[in-house]
C-alpha positions as CSV (number, residue, x, y, z in Angstrom):
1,X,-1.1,4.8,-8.1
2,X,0.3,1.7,-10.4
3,X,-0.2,-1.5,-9.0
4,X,0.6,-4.9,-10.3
5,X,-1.2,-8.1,-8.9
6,X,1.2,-11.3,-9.5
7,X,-1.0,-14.4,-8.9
8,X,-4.3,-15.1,-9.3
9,X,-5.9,-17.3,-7.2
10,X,-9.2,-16.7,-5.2
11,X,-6.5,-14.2,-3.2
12,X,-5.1,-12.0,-6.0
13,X,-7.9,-11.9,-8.2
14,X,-10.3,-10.6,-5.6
15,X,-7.8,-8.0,-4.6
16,X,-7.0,-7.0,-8.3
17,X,-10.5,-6.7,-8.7
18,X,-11.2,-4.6,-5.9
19,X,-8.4,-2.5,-6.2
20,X,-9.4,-1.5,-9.8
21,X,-13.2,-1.0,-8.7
22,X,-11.7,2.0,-6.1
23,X,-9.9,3.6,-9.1
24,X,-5.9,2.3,-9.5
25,X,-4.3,1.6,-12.2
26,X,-3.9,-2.2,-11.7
27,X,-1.7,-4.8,-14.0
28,X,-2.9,-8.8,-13.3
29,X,-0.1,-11.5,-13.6
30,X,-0.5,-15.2,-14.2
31,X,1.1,-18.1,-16.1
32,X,-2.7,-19.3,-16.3
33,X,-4.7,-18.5,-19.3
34,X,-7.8,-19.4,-18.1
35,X,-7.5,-17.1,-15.0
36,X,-6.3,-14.0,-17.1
37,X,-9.2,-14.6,-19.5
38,X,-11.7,-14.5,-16.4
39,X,-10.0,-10.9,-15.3
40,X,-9.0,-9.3,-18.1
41,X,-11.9,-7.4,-18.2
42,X,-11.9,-6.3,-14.7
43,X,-8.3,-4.8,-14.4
44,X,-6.2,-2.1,-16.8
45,X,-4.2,-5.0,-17.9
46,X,-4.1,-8.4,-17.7
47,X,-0.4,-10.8,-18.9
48,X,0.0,-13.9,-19.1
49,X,3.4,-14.9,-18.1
50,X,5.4,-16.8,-15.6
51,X,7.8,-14.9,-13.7
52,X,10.6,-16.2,-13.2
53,X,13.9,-13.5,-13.2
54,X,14.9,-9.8,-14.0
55,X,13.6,-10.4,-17.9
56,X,10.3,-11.5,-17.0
57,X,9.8,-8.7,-14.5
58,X,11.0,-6.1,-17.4
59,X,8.7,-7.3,-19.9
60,X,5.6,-6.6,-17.9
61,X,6.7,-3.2,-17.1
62,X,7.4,-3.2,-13.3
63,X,10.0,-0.1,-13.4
64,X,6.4,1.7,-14.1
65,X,4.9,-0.2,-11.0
66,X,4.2,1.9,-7.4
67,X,3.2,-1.3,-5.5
68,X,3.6,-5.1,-6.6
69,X,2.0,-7.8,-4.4
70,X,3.3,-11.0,-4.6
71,X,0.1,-13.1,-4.5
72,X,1.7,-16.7,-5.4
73,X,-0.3,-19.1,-3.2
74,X,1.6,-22.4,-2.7
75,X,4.5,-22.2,-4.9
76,X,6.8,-20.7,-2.1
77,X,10.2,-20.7,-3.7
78,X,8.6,-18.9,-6.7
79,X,7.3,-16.1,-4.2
80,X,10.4,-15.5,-2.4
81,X,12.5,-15.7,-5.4
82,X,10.3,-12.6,-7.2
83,X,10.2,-10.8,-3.8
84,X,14.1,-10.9,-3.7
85,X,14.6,-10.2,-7.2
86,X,12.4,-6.9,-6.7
87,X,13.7,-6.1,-3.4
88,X,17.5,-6.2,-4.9
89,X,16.9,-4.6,-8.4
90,X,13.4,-2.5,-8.3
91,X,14.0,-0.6,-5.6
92,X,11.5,2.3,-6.3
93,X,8.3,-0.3,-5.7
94,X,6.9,-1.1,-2.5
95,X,6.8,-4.9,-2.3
96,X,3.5,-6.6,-0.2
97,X,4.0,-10.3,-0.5
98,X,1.3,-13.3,0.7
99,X,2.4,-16.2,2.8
100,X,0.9,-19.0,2.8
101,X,2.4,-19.9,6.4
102,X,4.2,-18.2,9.4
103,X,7.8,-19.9,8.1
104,X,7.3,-18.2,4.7
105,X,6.4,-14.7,6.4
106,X,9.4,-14.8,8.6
107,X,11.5,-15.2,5.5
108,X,10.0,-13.1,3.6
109,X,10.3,-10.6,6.1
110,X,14.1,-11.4,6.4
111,X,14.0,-10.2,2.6
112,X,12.6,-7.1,4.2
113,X,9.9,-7.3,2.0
114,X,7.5,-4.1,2.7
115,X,3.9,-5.7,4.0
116,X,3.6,-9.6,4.5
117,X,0.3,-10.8,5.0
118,X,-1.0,-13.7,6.0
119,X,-4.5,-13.8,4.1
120,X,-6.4,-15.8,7.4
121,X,-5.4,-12.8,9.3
122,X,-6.2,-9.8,6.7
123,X,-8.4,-10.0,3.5
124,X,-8.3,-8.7,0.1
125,X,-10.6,-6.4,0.8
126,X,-9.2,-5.1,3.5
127,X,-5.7,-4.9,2.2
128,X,-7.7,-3.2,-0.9
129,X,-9.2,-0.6,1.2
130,X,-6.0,0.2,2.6
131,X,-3.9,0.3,-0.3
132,X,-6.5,2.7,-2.0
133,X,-6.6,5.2,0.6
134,X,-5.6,8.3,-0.1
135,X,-3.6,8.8,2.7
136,X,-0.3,6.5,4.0
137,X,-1.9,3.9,6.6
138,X,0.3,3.5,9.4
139,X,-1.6,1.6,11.5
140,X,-5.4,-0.1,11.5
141,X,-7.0,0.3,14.9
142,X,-10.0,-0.8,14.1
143,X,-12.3,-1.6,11.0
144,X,-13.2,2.2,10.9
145,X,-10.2,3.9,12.7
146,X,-6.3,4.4,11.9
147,X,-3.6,6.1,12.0
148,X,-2.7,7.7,9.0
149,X,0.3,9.8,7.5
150,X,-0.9,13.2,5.6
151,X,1.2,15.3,3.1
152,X,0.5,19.3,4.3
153,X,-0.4,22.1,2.0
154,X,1.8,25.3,1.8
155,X,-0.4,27.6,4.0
156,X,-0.1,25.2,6.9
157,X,3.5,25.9,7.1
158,X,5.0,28.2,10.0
159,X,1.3,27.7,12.0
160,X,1.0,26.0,15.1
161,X,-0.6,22.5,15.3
162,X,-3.2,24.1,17.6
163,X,-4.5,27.2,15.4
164,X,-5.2,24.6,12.9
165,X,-8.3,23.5,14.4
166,X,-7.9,19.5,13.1
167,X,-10.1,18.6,15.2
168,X,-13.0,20.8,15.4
169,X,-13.1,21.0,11.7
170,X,-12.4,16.8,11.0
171,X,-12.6,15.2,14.5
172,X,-9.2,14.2,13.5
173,X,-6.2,14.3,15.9
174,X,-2.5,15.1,15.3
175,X,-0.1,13.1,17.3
176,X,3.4,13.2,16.0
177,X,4.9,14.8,12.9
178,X,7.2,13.1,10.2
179,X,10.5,14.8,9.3
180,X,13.2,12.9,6.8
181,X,11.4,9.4,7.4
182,X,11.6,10.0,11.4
183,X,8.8,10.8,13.6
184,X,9.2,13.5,16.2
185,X,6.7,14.4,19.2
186,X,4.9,17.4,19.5
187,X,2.5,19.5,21.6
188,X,-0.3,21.8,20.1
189,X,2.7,24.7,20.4
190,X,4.8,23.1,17.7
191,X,5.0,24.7,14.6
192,X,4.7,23.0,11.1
193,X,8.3,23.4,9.0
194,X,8.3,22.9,5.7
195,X,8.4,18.8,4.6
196,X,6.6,17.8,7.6
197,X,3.9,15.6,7.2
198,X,1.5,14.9,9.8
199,X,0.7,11.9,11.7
200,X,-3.0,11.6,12.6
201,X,-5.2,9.3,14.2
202,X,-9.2,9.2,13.7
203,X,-11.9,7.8,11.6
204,X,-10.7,6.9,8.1
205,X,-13.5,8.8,6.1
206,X,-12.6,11.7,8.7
207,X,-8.7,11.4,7.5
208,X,-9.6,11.0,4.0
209,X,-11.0,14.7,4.2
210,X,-8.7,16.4,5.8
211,X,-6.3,14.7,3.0
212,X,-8.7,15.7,0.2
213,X,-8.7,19.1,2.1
214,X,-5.2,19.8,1.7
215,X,-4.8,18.7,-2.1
């Protein structure tokens, strides 16, 4: 997983940093020397350059780029420019974008920018721990519980959800599956087709091994 940090204040440095200390492959933005001298060490890559269009965004390699958060603290028309610019012409990457207030989420949002986060509400470390996972995070519960998307291996196909034993094995729960990006209900009778993923809901070190289970 690629991911590229744009912005480096106390926000995006810390998340860079922790990011790269859980194992990604993480690219640090700034148009501030000093800041990508203080990272450079503590990321894959460090630039310094301002982005400001399609040319800037090129140069730094984003079309190799799985997730790019838009860290930008108070310059807000710089932000929403590069989330629209990504959002319009690099469709491929996930887009998580900080706001520095609730107008600039909501129009951020109207960009339909992936994840907006308010950094009061969420911190870089918790956004780090969730964008590291090894499984899709739907939804945090809690600080130790989720609910999580999970890619199946081939010998769970044409079994039922019940003679899997998710739950005895992982105290992990199955609740729905997803099929072609939509979720469908199902009882322990249902039986796994092939592209179904399965959404689960339990403790995250108890999803991450069923997920490591199925690799």
């Amino acid at each position: 997983m690629k991911f590229c940090i744009i912005g480096l204040g106390i926000f995006g440095k810390k998340l860079a940093e922790k990011l790269f200390d859980h194992g990604a492959e993480v690219l640090a933005v700034d148009q501030d020397e000093h800041e990508i001298s203080l990272i450079q060490d503590k990321v894959t890559q460090a630039v310094c350059t301002e982005i400001v269009d399609i040319a800037s965004l090129e140069a730094i390699g984003i079309e190799e780029i799985d997730i790019v958060v838009i860290a930008i603290g108070e310059n807000i028309a710089q932000s929403i420019l590069i989330a629209a610019i990504i959002k319009k012409r690099f469709q491929h990457a996930k887009v998580i974008a900080r706001a520095a207030s609730q107008t600039q989420k909501e129009i951020l949002e109207l960009l339909k920018v992936d994840q907006v986060v308010l950094p009061e509400a969420e911190t870089a470390s918790e956004l780090a721990d969730v964008l590291s996972s090894p499984f899709v995070n739907l939804a945090r519960l809690s600080n130790t519980y989720s609910i999580g998307l999970i890619s199946i291996p081939d010998d769970f196909i044409g079994k039922k959800i019940q003679d899997l034993g998710l739950y005895k094995k992982y105290k992990v729960n199955c609740i729905a599956v997803q099929r072609d990006k939509e979720y469908i209900s199902i009882n322990s009778n249902y039986v796994i087709l092939d592209y179904d993923e399965l959404v689960v809901a339990g403790k995250d070190e108890d999803i991450i091994m069923l997920q490591n289970s199925t690799k």
